[in-house]
C-alpha positions as CSV (number, residue, x, y, z in Angstrom):
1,X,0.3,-14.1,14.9
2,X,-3.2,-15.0,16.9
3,X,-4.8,-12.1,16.4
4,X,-4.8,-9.7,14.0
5,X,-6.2,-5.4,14.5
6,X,-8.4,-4.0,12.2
7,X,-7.5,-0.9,11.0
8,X,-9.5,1.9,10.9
9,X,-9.4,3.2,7.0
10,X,-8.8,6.8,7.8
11,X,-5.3,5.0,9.8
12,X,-4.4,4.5,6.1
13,X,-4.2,7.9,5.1
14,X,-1.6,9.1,7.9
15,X,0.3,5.5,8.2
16,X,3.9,5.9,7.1
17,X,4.7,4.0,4.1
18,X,6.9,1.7,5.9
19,X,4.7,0.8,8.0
20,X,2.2,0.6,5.3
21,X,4.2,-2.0,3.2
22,X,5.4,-3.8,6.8
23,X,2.1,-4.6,7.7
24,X,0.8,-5.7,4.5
25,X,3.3,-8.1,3.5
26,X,2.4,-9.4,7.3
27,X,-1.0,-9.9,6.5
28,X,-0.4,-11.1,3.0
29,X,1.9,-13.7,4.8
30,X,-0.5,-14.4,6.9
31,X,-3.2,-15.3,4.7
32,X,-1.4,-17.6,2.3
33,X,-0.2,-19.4,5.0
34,X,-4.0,-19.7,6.1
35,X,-5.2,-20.7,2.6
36,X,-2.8,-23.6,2.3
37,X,-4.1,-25.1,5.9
38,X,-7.2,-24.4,4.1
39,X,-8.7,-21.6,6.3
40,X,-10.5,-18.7,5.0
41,X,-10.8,-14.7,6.5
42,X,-12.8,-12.9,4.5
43,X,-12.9,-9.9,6.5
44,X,-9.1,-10.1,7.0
45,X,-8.7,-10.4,3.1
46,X,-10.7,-7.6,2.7
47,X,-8.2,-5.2,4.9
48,X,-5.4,-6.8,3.3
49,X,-6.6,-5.3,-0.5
50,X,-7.3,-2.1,1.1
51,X,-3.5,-2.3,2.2
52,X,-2.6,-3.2,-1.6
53,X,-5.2,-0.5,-3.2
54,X,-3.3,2.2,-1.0
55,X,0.2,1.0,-2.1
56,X,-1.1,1.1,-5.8
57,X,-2.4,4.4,-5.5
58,X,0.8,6.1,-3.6
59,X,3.4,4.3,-5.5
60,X,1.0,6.0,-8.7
61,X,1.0,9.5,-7.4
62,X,4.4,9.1,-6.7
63,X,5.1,7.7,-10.5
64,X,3.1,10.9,-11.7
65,X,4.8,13.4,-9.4
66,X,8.1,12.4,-10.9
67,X,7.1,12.5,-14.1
68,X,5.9,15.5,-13.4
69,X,8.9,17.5,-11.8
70,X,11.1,15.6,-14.4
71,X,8.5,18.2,-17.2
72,X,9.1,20.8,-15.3
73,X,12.7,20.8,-15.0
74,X,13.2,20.2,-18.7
75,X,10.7,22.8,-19.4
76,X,12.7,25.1,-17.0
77,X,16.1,24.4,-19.0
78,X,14.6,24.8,-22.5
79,X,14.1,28.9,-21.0
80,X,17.9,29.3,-20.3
């Protein structure tokens, strides 16, 4: 991998979550192999936490949403 696209951080909010997780672990991958030739990308680290913050905060609101229908059906069988 030569070169790597920036994303645009709107792309984030549309982007499968597949493809979210794909190219994440490729950056990730990327960089560490780049930190132990002792290379840094700042700007490339940057993209890659915005990659991890959005995979935190869907796996969360999926967490919640479960939780949430899991209440509701419980709630739903404690009227029958």
């Amino acid at each position: 991998m030569t070169t790597m696209n920036k994303i645009r951080l709107d792309e984030l909010l549309t982007m499968s979550q597949e493809e979210l997780e794909s190219r994440y672990h490729t950056l990730d991958g990327y960089l560490k192999r780049e930190w132990r030739r002792g290379r840094r990308h700042d700007d490339l680290e940057v993209e890659a936490c915005y990659f991890s913050r959005e995979l935190e905060w869907r796996n969360l609101v999926k967490q919640n949403h479960e939780k949430y229908l899991q209440n509701l059906r419980q709630d739903y069988s404690n009227l029958e």
